[in-house]
C-alpha positions in Angstrom: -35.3 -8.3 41.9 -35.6 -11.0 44.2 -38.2 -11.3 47.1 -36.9 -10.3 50.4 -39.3 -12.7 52.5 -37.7 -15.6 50.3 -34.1 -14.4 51.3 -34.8 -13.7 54.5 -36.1 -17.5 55.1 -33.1 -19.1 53.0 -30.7 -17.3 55.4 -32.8 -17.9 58.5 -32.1 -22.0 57.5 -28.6 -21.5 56.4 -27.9 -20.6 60.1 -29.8 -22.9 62.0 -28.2 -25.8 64.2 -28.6 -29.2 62.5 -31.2 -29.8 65.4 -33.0 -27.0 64.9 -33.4 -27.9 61.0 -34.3 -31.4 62.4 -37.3 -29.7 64.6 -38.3 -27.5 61.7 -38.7 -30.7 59.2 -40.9 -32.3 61.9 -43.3 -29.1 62.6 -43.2 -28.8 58.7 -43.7 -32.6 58.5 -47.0 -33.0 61.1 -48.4 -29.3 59.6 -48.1 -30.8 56.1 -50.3 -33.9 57.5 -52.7 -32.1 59.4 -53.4 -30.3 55.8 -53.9 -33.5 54.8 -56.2 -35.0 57.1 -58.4 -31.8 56.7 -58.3 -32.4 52.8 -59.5 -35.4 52.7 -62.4 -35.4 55.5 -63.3 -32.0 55.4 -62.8 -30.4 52.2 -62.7 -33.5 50.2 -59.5 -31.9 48.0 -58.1 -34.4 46.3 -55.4 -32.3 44.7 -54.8 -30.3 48.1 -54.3 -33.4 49.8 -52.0 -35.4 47.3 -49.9 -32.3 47.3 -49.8 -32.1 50.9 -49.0 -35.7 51.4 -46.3 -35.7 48.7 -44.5 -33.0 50.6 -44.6 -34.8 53.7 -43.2 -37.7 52.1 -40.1 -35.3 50.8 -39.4 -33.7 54.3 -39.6 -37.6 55.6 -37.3 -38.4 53.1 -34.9 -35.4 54.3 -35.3 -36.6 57.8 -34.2 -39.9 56.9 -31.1 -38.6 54.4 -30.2 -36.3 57.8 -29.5 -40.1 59.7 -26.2 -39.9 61.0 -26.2 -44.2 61.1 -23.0 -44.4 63.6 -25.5 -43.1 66.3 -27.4 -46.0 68.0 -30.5 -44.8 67.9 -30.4 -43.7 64.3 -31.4 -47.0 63.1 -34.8 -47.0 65.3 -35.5 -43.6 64.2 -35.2 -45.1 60.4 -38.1 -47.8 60.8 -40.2 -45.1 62.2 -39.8 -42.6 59.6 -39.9 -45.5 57.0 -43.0 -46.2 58.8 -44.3 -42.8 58.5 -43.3 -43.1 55.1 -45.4 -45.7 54.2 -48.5 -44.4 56.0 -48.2 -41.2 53.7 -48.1 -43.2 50.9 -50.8 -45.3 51.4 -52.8 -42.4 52.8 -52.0 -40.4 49.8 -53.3 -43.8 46.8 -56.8 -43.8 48.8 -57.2 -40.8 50.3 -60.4 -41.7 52.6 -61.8 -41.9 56.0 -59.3 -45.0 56.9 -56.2 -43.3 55.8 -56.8 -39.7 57.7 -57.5 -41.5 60.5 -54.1 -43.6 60.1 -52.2 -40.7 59.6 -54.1 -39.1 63.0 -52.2 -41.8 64.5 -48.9 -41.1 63.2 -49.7 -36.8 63.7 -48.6 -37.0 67.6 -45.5 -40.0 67.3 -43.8 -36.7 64.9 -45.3 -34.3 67.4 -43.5 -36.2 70.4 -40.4 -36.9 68.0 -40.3 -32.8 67.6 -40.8 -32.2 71.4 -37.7 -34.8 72.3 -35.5 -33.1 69.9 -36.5 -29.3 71.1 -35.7 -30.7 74.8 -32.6 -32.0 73.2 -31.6 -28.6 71.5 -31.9 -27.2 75.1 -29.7 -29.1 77.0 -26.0 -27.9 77.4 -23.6 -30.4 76.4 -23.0 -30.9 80.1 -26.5 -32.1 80.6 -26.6 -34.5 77.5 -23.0 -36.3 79.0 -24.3 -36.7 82.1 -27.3 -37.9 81.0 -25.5 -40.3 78.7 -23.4 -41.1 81.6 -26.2 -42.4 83.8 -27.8 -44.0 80.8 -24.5 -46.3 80.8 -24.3 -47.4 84.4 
């Protein structure tokens, strides 16, 4: 028998808007480094913290596979997920005071990154043309 909470969520992603997958990797992305953070200073959890920081890394990772690289700004958002990348990484091979407090730095660039792409999500496509229009003048 399979769990009903596990179908429900499966089909709750296989009908979401590639934007609204994009904002639920980010919220997943910050929670998984907030775990993190608290890991290392204040439960000193090794193990809770490596796994936590290896998941971020994999919904990084699916962030950057998402890059659709014929859209300008898709390249920017590349170094700073790269970026973010690499923060985990190093975070997650030391795992002490100086890396949580490097990834308390890159915590609110995701949280901002989530908050642009939630405004985005509720624009009408008239609103993003016009938008895009003034951008070009």
């Amino acid at each position: 028998m399979s769990n009903p909470y596990s179908a429900y969520k499966k089909q709750s992603v296989s009908t979401m808007t590639p934007v609204e997958v994009v904002i639920k990797l980010y919220s997943e992305t910050e929670r998984q480094l907030a775990i993190a953070v608290n890991a290392i200073e204040e439960v000193k959890d090794v193990k809770k913290a490596h796994n936590s920081l290896m998941k971020a890394q994999e919904l990084l990772g699916a962030l950057r596979g998402a890059l659709d690289m014929s859209i300008p700004i898709s390249s920017n958002l590349d170094q700073l997920y790269d970026f973010f990348q690499r923060t985990a990484e190093k975070a997650n091979m030391h795992k002490d005071a100086a890396s949580a407090e490097e990834l308390k730095k890159i915590i609110p660039m995701i949280a901002d990154l989530r908050d642009a792409f939630t405004q985005i999500s509720q624009m009408t496509k008239e609103e993003i043309e016009a938008q895009e229009k003034n951008r070009k003048k």
